[in-house]
C-alpha positions in Angstrom: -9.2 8.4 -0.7 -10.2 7.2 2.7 -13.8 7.8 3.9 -12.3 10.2 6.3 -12.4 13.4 6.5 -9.7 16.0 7.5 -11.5 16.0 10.9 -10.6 12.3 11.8 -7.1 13.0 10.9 -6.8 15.5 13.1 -8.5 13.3 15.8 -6.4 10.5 15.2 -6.1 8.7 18.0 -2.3 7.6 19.7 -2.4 3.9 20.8 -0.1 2.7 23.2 3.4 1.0 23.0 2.5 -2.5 22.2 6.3 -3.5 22.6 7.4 -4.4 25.9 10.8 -5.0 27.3 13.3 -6.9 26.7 11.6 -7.6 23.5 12.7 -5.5 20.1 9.4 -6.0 18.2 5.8 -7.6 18.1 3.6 -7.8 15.2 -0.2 -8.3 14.5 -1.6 -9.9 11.9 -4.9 -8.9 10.1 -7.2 -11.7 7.9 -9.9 -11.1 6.0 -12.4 -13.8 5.8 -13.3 -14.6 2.0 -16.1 -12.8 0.7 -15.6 -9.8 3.2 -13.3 -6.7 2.2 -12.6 -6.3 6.2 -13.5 -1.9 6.7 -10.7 0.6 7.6 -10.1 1.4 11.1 -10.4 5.0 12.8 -7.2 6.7 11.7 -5.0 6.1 14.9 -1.0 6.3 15.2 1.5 4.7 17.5 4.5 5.7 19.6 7.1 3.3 17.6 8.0 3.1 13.8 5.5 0.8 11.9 6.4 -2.0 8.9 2.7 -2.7 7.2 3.0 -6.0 5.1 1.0 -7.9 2.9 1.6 -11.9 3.0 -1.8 -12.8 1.1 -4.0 -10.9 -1.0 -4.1 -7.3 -1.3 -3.8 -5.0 1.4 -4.5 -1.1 1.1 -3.0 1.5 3.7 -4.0 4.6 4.2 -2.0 7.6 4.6 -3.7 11.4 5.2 -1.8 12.6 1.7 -1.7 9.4 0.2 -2.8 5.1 -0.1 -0.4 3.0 -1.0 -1.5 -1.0 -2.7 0.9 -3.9 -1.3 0.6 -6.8 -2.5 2.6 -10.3 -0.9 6.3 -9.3 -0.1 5.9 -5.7 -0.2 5.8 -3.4 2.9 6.2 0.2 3.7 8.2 2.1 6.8 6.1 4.5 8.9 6.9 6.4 11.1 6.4 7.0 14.4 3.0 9.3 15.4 2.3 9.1 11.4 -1.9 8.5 11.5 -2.8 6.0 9.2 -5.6 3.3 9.0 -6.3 0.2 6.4 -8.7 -2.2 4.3 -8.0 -5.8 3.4 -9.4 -7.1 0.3 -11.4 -10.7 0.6 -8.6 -13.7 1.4 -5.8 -11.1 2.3 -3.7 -11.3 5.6 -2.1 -8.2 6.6 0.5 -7.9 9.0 2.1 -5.1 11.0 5.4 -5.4 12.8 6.0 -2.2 15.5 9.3 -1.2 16.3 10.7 1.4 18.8 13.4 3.8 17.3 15.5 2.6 19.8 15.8 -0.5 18.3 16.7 0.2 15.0 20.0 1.3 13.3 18.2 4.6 13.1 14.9 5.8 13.2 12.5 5.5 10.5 12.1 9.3 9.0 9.9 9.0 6.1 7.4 6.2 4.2 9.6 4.0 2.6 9.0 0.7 0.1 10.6 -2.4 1.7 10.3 -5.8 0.1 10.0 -8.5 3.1 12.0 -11.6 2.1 9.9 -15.0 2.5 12.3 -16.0 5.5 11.5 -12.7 7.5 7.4 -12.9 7.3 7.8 -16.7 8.0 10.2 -15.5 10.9 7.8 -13.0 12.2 5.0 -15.0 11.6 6.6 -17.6 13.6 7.6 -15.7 16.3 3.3 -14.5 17.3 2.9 -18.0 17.1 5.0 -20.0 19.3 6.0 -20.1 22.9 10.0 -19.5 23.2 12.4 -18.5 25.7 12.8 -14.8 26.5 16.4 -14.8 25.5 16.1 -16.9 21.9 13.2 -14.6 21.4 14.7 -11.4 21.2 18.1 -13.4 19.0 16.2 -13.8 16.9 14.2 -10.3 16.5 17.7 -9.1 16.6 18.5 -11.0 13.3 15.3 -9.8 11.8 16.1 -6.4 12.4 19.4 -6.9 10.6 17.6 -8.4 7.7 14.8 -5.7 7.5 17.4 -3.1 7.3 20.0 -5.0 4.4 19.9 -2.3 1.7 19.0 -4.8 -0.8 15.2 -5.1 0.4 14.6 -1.4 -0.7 12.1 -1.9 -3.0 12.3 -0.5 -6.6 10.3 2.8 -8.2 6.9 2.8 -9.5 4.7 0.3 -7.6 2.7 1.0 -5.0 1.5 4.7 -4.0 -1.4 7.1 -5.1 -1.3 10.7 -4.2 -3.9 11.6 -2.7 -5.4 15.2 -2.8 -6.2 17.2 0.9 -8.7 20.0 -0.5 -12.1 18.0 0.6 -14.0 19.4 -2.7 -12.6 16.5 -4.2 -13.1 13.8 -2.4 -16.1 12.6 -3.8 -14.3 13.0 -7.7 -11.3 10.9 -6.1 -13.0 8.3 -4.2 -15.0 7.8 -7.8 -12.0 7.2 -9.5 -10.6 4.9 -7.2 -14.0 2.9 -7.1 -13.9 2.8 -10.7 -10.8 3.3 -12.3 -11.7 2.5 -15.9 -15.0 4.9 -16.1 -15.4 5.6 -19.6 -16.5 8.8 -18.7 -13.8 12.2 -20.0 -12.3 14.2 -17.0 -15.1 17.2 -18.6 -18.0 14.6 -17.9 -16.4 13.2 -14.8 -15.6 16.8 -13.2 -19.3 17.8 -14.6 -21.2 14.5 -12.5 -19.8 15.7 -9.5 -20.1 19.6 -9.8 -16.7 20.6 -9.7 -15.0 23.2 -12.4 -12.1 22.5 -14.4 -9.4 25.0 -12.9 -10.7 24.2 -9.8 -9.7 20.4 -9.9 -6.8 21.1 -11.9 -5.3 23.9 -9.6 -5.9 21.7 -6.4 -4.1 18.9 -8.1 -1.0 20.5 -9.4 -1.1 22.2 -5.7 -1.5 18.9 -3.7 -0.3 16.2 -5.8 1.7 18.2 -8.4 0.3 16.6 -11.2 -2.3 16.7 -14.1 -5.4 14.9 -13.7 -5.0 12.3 -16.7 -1.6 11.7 -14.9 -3.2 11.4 -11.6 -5.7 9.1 -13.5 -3.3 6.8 -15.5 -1.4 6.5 -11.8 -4.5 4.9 -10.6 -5.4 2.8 -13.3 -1.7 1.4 -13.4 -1.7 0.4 -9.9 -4.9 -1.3 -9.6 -3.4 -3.1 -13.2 -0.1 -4.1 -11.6 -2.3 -5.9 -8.9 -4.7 -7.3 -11.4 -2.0 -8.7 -14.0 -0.3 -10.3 -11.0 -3.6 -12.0 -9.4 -4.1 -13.6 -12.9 -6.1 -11.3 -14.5 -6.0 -11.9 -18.3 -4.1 -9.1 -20.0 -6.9 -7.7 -22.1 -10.0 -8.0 -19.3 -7.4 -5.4 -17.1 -6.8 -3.2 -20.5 -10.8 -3.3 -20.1 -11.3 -2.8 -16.6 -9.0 0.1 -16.5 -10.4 2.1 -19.0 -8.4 1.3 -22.4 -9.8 0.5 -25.7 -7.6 -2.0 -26.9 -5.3 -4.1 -25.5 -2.3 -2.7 -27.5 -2.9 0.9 -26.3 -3.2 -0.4 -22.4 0.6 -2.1 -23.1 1.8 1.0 -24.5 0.8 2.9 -21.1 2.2 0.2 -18.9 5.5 0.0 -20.4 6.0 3.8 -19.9 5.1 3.5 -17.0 6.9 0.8 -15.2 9.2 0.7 -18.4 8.7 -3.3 -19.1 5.8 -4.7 -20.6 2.8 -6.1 -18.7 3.8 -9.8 -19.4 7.5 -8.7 -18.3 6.2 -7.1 -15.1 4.1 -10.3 -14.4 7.4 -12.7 -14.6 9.6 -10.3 -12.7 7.6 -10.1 -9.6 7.0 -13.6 -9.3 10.4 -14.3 -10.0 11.5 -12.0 -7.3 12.6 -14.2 -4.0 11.0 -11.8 -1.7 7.1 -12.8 -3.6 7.7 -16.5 -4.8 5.1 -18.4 -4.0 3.0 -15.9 -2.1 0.5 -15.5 -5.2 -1.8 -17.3 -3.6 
């Protein structure tokens, strides 16, 4: 959860158009310098449909209902007038690519995962650093858009979001477990240290989230795993880190989750074309 409040979404501010004709697109890039997890902005929207991407590190974006984890290679459709805001861990480059719905095959309607083949960051990337002429500019934005749109680049289930509760009288619970996903502590002692009563937290959860707590829990502890497996983290430290006993049990809850092992996981992403070499 996001250290704003209902308040500050509803204040969210609406930045202008940053996209000026002929052009199709323009994208600004984020870095965080090493040592420094660079703080979320003010939640704020804008007129034209946004593609948040990670090319280094581990970048966090905040939705009012919900934060989704992207690592390098993996983005997210929003759309237009959607408030939002977002942290970058130490080392991580974030980029975001806005696009007016005129421009696209058709406008973005919901969050969506994208995976952002190496040649289209390196495109993007390329095109906010170089000098070009107006026309080979926007030929090449054109072919980007094609490229961002291939149904192939939908990203698969399961990686990426947490739910996030609305009801306030939770925020401090959630923004505990998302400090500290492996707390030892039981959801008794946990709902206890922050003065909250069972059917309280367990109604607002089924009502805004529709899940369980231990489910809403395990999400959390898988995501931050997937991103800690994939960083380098050795298997057992991240059974540790997120809250399982042993390594074997930690495995167990992976593989239902994701349905492959951790090791598998690990080898399939940085296998995938759209990540290679951007674990870095």
């Amino acid at each position: 959860m996001s250290p704003y409040r209902q308040a500050d979404w509803d204040a969210a501010r609406a930045h202008p158009s940053t996209v000026e004709e002929p052009y199709l697109m323009t994208t600004g890039v984020v870095v965080a310098d090493q040592g420094v997890s660079r703080p979320l902005a003010a939640p704020h929207s804008h007129p034209d449909a946004m593609l948040a991407w990670c090319y280094r590190g581990t970048v966090w974006v905040y939705l009012q209902d919900a934060v989704w984890r992207l690592a390098p290679g993996q983005g997210i459709w929003v759309p237009a007038g959607t408030p939002h805001t977002s942290r970058h861990e130490p080392g991580s480059t974030g980029c975001y690519t806005y696009l007016p719905d005129a421009a696209l095959v058709a406008p973005v309607a919901t969050i969506t995962r994208v995976l952002v083949a190496r040649a289209v960051q390196e495109m993007l990337l390329h095109l906010g650093a170089d000098d070009m002429d107006d026309g080979l500019r926007v030929r090449i934005q054109a072919v980007i858009l094609e490229m961002l749109q291939q149904p192939s680049l939908q990203a698969s289930d399961g990686w990426g979001e947490v739910p996030l509760p609305a009801d306030e009288r939770l925020r401090p619970l959630v923004q505990a477990v998302l400090a500290d996903p492996g707390d030892p502590r039981t959801a008794r002692e946990l709902f206890d240290a922050h003065g909250l009563h069972e059917r309280t937290v367990l109604r607002v959860l089924q009502r805004d989230v529709g899940m369980t707590f231990a489910r809403w829990r395990a999400g959390v502890r898988m995501t931050q795993a997937a991103r800690m497996l994939v960083d380098g983290t050795p298997v057992g430290l991240v059974a540790h880190r997120t809250g399982y006993g042993t390594t074997s049990a930690f495995s167990a809850a992976f593989k239902q989750r994701f349905g492959m092992t951790p090791r598998e996981h690990v080898a399939r992403v940085r296998a995938n074309p759209a990540h290679h070499l951007y674990w870095r």
